[in-house]
N, C-alpha and C positions, 0 to 999 in steps of 0.2 A: 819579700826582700829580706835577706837579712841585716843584722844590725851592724850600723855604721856611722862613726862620725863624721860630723861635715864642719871642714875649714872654709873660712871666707878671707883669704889675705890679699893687700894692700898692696904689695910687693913684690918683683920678681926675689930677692931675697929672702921675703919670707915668708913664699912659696916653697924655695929649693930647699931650706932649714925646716918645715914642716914635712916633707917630701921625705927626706935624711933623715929625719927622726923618729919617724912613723913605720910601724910594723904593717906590710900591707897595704902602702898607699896608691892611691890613682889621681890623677888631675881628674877634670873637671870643665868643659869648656858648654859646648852646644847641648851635649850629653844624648844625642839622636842613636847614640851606635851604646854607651854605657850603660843608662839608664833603663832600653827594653832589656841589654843583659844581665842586671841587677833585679829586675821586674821578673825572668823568668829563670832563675839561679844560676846563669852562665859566669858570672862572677861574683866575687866577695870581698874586698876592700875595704879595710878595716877603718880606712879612713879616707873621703872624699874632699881633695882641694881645689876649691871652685875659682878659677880663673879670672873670672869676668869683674871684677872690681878693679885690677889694675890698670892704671889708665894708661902706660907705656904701652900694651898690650891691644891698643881698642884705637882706630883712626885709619886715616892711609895721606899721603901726601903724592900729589903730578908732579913730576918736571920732565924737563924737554928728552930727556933719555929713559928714567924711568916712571912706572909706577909703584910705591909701597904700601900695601897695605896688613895693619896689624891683625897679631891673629887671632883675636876676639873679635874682629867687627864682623858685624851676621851679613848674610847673604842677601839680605833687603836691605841693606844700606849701600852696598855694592852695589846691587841693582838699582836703586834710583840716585846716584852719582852724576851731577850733570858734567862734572868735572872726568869724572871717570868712563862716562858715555862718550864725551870728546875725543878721550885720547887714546882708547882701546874698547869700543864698542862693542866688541864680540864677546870680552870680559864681561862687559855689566851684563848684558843678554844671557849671556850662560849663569849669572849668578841668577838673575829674574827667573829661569828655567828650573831652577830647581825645587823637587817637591811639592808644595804647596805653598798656601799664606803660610800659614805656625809654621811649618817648617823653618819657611825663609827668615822671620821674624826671633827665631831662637838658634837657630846653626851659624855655625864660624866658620872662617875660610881656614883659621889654622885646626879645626879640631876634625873638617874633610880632609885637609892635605894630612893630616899626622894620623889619621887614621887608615889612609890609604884602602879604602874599600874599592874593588873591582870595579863596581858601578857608579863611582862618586863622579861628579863633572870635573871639581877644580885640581884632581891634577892631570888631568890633560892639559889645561890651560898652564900649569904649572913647568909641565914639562916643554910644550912648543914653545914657549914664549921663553921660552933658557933662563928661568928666574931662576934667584938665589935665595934658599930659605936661609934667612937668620934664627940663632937661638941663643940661648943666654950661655950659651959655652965658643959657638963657632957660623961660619958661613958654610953651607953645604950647596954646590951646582945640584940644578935638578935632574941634573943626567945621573947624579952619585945620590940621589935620594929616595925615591923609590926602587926598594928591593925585593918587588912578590906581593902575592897577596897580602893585604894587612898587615906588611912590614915596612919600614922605613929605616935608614941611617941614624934616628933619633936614639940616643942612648936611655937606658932607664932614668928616670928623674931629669932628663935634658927636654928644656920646654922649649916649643916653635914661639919662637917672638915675634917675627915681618916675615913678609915675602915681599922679596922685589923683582916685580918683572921688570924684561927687557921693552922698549917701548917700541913696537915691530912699524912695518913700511905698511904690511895691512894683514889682517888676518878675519878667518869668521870661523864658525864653528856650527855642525848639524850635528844633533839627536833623533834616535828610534828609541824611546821610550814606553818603557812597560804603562798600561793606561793604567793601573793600579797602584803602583809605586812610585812611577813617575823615576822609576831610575834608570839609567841607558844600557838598552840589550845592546846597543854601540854607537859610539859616537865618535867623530874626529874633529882635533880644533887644527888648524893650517893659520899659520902665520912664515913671512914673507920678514927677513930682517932687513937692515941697514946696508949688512953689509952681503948682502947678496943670498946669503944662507935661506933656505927654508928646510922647516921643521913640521913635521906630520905627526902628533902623537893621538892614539887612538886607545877610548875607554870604554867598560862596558862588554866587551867582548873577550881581551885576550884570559890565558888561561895560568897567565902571569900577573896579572894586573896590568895597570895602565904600560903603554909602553910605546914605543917611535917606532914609525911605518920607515925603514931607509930607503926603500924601493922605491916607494912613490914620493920622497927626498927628491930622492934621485931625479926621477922624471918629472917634477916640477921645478928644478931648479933652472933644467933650462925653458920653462913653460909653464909658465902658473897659470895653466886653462885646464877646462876637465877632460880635454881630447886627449891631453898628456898621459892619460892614466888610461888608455884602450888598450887594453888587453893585457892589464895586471891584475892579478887576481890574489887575495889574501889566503894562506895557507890553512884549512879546515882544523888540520890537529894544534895547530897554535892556538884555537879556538876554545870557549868554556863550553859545556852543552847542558843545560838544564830544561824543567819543565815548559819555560819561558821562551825557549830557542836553541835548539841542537846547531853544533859545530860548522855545518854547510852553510846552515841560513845567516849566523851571526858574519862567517866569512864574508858571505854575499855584501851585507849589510854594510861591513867596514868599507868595503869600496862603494856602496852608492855615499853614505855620508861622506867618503874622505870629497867625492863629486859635486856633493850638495855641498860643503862646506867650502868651496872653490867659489862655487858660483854665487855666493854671496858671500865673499870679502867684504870686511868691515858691516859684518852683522851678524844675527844666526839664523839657524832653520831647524826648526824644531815639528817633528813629527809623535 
């Protein structure tokens, strides 16, 4: 690794003031995606601002429309939520899904969503469920938040504060996951709104990063069954293809999970 300082602040303010002041700075949150590229010289940050002390930043709160939660709270706290099992089940499941025990026990839900990696869970969930990432500058929809691979709407120095999801009428969520990494060669979460809307986003596969199926939108809106979806097929070149799964097979894939993920509303399925 090379050499780096590490800040430990207190503060969304003075976080963004050492952020600003610093030559070369980077946050700091779960560090799953940072820390092996610091480990194998992919990056060099001359100074490291580690997140997780601010307590604004770490928690989540139910009410009857939404759920929020902050974005330091790890993905095993998510996952055994009974509060949060209640109210959107297929949430905590997909957070319990992910990785391993360490894993679970040291990753955040805003340092997945800000990191935006292809094979991450939670922003599919991010995206079906129409949440709104907050930051310490603005409110961004999740339709206007993911942009590509490992990019995101988040400005340089603009920190993910909450996500607030929509609180849906029912959703679930299936995984094909690599047995190795445990990260999704693809996966779709479906959720079903209030107000009649459904939303299909699909991760792990596209050659975009995460992104919304409108086809099968479409044909679940008037049919939230899996028969709705015979004979639509997802486009192979929209597809990623690597050693793990060439373009045809991930296609395949996206349409059995968007299937599996029907069929168990209000849970997941994980393969």
């Amino acid at each position: 690794m090379y050499e780096t300082t590490y800040h430990k602040p207190n503060t969304i303010r003075e976080a963004v003031e050492l952020y600003e002041g610093s030559e070369e700075p980077s946050y700091l949150a779960g560090g799953h995606t940072l820390i092996p590229a610091l480990k194998n010289r992919l990056a060099a940050p001359q100074h490291l601002i580690d997140l997780r002390s601010i307590p604004e930043l770490s928690g989540f709160e139910v009410t009857s429309d939404t759920v929020i939660i902050g974005a330091t709270t790890r993905h095993a706290v998510v996952a055994a939520s009974e509060a949060l099992k209640a109210a959107i089940p297929s949430l905590a499941g997909l957070a319990g899904s992910i990785g391993d025990v360490q894993v679970r026990h040291l990753g955040t839900i805003g340092g997945s969503t800000a990191n935006n990696d292809p094979a991450a869970d939670y922003p599919s969930a991010v995206l079906s469920l129409d949440a709104i990432v907050h930051t310490d500058r603005r409110a961004i929809p999740a339709d206007n938040f993911f942009q590509g691979l490992y990019t995101t709407a988040l400005d340089p120095g603009e920190i993910l504060v909450r996500i607030e999801f929509r609180m849906p009428e029912t959703a679930g969520y299936a995984k094909f996951r690599n047995p190795a990494s445990r990260y999704s060669l693809a996966a779709a979460f479906v959720s079903k709104h209030r107000n009649g809307h459904v939303r299909v986003a699909i991760t792990g596969a596209g050659n975009a990063g995460v992104f919304r199926w409108t086809e099968a939108e479409e044909r679940l809106a008037r049919s939230l069954t899996p028969d709705a979806l015979d004979g639509l097929a997802m486009d192979p070149e929209q597809m990623m293809g690597d050693m793990h799964a060439p373009p045809d097979y991930r296609a395949h894939l996206v349409a059995v999970m968007t299937r599996r993920a029907i069929e168990n509303l209000g849970g997941i399925h994980i393969l």
